[in-house]
N, C-alpha and C positions, 0 to 999 in steps of 0.2 A: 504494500500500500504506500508505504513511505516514497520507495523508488521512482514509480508510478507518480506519482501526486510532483515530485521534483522533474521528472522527463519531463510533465504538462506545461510547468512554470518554465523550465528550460525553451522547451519551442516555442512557449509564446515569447517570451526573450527575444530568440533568435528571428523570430516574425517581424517584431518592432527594430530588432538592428538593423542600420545602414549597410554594416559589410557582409557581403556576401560565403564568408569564410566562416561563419558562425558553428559551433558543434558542441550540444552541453557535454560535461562532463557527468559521468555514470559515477553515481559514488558507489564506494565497497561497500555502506550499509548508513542507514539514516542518519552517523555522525558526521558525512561530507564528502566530497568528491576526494579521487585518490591523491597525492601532494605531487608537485611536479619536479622538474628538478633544481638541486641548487643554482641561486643564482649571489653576483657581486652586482653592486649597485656602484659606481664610481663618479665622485665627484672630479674632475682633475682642473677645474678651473685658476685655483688657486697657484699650479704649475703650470696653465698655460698662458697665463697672464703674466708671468715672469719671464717666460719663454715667447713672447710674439712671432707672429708668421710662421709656429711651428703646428703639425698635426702630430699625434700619439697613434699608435695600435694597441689595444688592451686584448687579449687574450686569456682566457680559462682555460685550462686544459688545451685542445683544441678550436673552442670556438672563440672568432673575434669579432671585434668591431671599434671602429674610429672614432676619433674624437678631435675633434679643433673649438678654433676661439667660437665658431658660431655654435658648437656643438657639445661646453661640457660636460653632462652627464649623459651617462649613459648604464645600461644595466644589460650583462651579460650571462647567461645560462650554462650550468655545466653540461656535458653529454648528456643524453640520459640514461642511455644504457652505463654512465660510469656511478659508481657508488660509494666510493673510496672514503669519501668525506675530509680529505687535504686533498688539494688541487695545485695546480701549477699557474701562479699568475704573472703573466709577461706584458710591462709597457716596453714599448718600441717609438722611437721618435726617427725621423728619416733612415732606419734600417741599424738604430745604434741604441743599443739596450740602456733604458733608463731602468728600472729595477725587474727584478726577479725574486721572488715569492712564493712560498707554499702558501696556504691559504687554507684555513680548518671549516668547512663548512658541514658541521656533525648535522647527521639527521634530527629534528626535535618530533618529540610526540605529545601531542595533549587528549587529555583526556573529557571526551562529550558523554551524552546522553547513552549511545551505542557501544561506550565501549573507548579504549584505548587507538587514533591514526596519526597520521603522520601529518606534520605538518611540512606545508613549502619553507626552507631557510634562504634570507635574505641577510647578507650580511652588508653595511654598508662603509666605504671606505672612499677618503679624502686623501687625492696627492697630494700634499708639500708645496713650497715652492723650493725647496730643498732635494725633493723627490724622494720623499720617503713617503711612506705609505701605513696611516694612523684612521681606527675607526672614527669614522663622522657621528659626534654628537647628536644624542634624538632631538630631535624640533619639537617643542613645546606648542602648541594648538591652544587658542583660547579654549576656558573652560570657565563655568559660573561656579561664584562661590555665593553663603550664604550674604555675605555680606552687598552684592551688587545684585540683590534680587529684588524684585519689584514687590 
């Protein structure tokens, strides 16, 4: 029933989206869809702003993708078939290694309604202007306290 009832909301979803690539996710059991794979979230503005007119490659394991002044964040995915949980992470600026990195991204699990799954990890990481490579501080989101309530 659970299943069922999340398919229905899934395709009317994908009815109402714009992109034609739409596909719900099948959860393993009413605590949520299966987790996907690790991903790096990379800020590197802070290095490319000391570096002008340059681009970067950022690299997981295998997969990559660029980065310049118009362009600094970006967030890249491990394989999926890989499971290792340290990863190999490689910036590349004109074909000359700015750093090189393992990278721990452990699978998490939490636990819902159904039972113990997996969650997606996102780990999020700030180049330097030094180019070193330090997790980026959470962003703080307003939120109401008693005292600014109407």
């Amino acid at each position: 029933m659970c299943i069922a009832r999340v398919l229905r909301i899934a395709a009317a979803a994908c009815a109402l989206a714009a992109a034609s690539a739409c596909t719900p996710a099948i959860p393993r059991a009413c605590g949520g869809p299966a987790a996907g794979a690790p991903e790096v979230e990379l800020d590197a503005g802070p290095w490319l702003r000391v570096h002008p007119g340059t681009t970067l490659e950022l690299c997981l394991a295998a997969n990559c993708e660029q980065l310049s002044p118009s362009r600094e964040l970006t967030t890249v995915q491990a394989p999926p078939e890989d499971h290792e949980g340290a990863y190999s992470l490689t910036l590349k600026s004109a074909g000359a290694l700015v750093i090189q990195e393992r990278v721990e991204l452990a699978d998490q699990t939490v636990v819902g309604p159904c039972g113990t799954s997996q969650a997606i990890t996102i780990r999020r990481l700030t180049l330097g202007p030094d180019g070193r490579l330090v997790d980026t501080p959470q962003r703080q989101g307003p939120h109401a306290t008693a005292g600014n309530s109407p």
